[in-house]
Structure formats: structure tokens, C-alpha cells
C-alpha positions, -999 to +999 in steps of 0.1 A: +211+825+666+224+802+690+218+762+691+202+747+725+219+718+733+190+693+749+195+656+764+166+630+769+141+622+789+126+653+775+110+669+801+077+694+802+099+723+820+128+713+792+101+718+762+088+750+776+121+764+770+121+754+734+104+776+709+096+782+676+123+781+655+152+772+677+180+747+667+190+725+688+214+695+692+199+660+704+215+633+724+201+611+748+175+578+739+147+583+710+127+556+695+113+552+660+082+544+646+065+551+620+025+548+609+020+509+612+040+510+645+017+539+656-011+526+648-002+488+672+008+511+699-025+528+701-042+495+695-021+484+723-030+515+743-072+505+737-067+470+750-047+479+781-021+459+772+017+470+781+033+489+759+072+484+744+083+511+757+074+539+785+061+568+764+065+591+793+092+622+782+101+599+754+106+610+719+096+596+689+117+599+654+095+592+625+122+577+605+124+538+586+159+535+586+177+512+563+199+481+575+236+493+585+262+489+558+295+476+579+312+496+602+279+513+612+251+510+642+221+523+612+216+528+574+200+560+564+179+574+588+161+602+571+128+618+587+095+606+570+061+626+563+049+632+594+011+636+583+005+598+585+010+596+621-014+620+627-042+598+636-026+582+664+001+615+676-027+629+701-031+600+719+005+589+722+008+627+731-013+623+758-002+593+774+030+612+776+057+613+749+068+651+750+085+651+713+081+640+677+107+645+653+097+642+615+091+664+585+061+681+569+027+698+585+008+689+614-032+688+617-045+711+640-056+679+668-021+671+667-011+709+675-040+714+701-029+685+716+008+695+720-009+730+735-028+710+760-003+684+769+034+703+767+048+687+732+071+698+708+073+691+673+113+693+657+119+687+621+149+668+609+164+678+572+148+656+549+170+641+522+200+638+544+198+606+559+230+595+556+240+625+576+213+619+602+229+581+604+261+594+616+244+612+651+231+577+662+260+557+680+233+528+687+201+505+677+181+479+692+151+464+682+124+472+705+089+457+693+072+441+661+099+433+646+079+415+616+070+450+605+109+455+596+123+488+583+094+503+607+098+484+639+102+500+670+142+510+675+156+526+702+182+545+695+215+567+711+220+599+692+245+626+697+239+658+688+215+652+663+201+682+645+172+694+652+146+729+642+116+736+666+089+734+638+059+740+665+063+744+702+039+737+728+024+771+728+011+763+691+036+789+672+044+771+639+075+776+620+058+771+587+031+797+592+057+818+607+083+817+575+061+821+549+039+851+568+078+865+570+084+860+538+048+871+526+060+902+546+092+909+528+074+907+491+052+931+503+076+958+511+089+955+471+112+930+472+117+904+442+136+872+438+156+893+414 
């Protein structure tokens, strides 16, 4: 398998290319926000009021990093559960961002709205944040910055590490795996 070497803005024709299952390698801007950031930015979003950043081809990591030990731009920046941004992911999907990168399932609004808006969904290994941490060459606070380890960030990365979990099309890695593995017990095979 090869790995698809991809650079921000994401754009729709670049997520098109991107399905199911591919790895790829990240570099470009990405911001970060997690659940209580999600939820201002759609509040934000109701009001009319301008945004902190442009969430058109933008990415969003679904990470709370911890502060930088010296020597380095970010502590551990391991992906969160992605499930509890799933109340405010369609929207933010269609005003624009074209990416989310987390861990864990999506609902199916989230996943209809990635089908009707060109969005891709790439998982980041959880549990290796410290790893993850050494991809991102900077930070800067962005927005709401009282809400601390999940304020807005945007960061640099290169060639962060990435799996297509769902593509826009709607084909999910998860379903996919376990109906191949589901697949391969049924032809007689054990864990044995």
C-alpha cells in the first residue's frame, strides 16, 4: 500500500482522491478544537458573528494537547473521542471545513453530511501522543483562550500520520475491517 502525501488547504478535488483506508502524510495548517470549542464556534456561527478562523478547506484535529516541555512547540497531542463533537461536526462541515482528524465512530449525520458536502474523516493513533507532538513544528493560540488545553490552536505539522477512516463517499473503515475480518472467520479461520 502506498502512503498519499497531502498538504493544506484541503481541497474538495484533493478529498475526492482520498479513500477509505489510505495512509497518508499531513503537512500544511490544522487547527484544534475540541467539544467546548465546537460547541462556541457554532454558537458563533448562529449569531453571525465572525469566526476565529476561516473554516473554508480547513482541518480540524480533535486533540487537547498538553503544555510543551522545553525544547518543544506542543506537549502530547494525542487524538480525542471524536463522538462529542458530533453535535456540532455537520454544521462546521457545511460551512466548509473539508477534514476532521480524531479517533473513534461517527453518527450517521456526521457521515451524510461529509457525503453531501465532500469531507473526510482521518484517524490519528490514539495513545501515541508524544509521537504525534513530534509532526507539529508550531502553535499559536487562536481563540478562547480561557478554555485552556481546548482552545483553538493553529498548528504546522509535517507529515503527520494519518488513516482515511470514512471518505466522502460514506465507505467506513470500521464497517469495512470488521466485515473483512467477519469474512475471514467464516472461511474456518481461528485466532489459533
Amino acid at each position: 500500500m502506498t502512503t498519499k502525501e497531502i498538504t493544506t488547504p484541503l481541497k474538495k478535488s484533493d478529498v475526492k482522491s482520498l479513500k477509505c483506508g489510505d495512509s497518508v502524510l499531513l503537512t500544511g495548517e490544522i487547527y484544534t478544537a475540541r467539544d467546548a470549542a465546537h460547541k462556541r464556534l457554532v454558537e458563533a456561527m448562529q449569531k453571525g458573528e465572525d469566526l476565529p478562523f476561516d473554516l473554508q478547506d480547513s482541518i480540524i484535529y480533535y486533540v487537547g494537547p498538553t503544555p510543551p516541555v522545553p525544547g518543544r512547540v506542543i506537549g502530547s497531542a494525542g487524538p480525542t473521542t471524536s463522538g462529542r463533537m458530533d453535535a456540532y461536526a455537520p454544521t462546521l462541515i457545511k460551512e466548509g471545513i473539508t477534514a476532521m482528524i480524531g479517533k473513534g465512530v461517527r453518527t450517521s449525520d456526521v457521515i451524510s453530511a461529509m457525503k453531501e458536502h465532500t469531507a473526510v474523516y482521518f484517524g490519528a493513533l490514539g495513545g501515541a501522543g508524544a509521537y504525534l507532538a513530534e509532526c507539529v513544528e508550531s502553535s499559536q493560540l487562536v481563540a478562547y483562550e480561557d478554555l485552556g488545553a481546548e482552545a483553538i490552536r493553529r498548528l504546522t505539522v509535517a507529515k503527520m500520520p494519518l488513516t482515511v477512516i470514512i471518505d466522502c463517499e460514506g465507505n467506513n473503515l470500521y464497517e469495512k475491517g470488521r466485515a473483512l475480518y467477519l469474512d475471514f472467520r467464516g472461511k474456518g479461520e481461528t485466532d489459533e
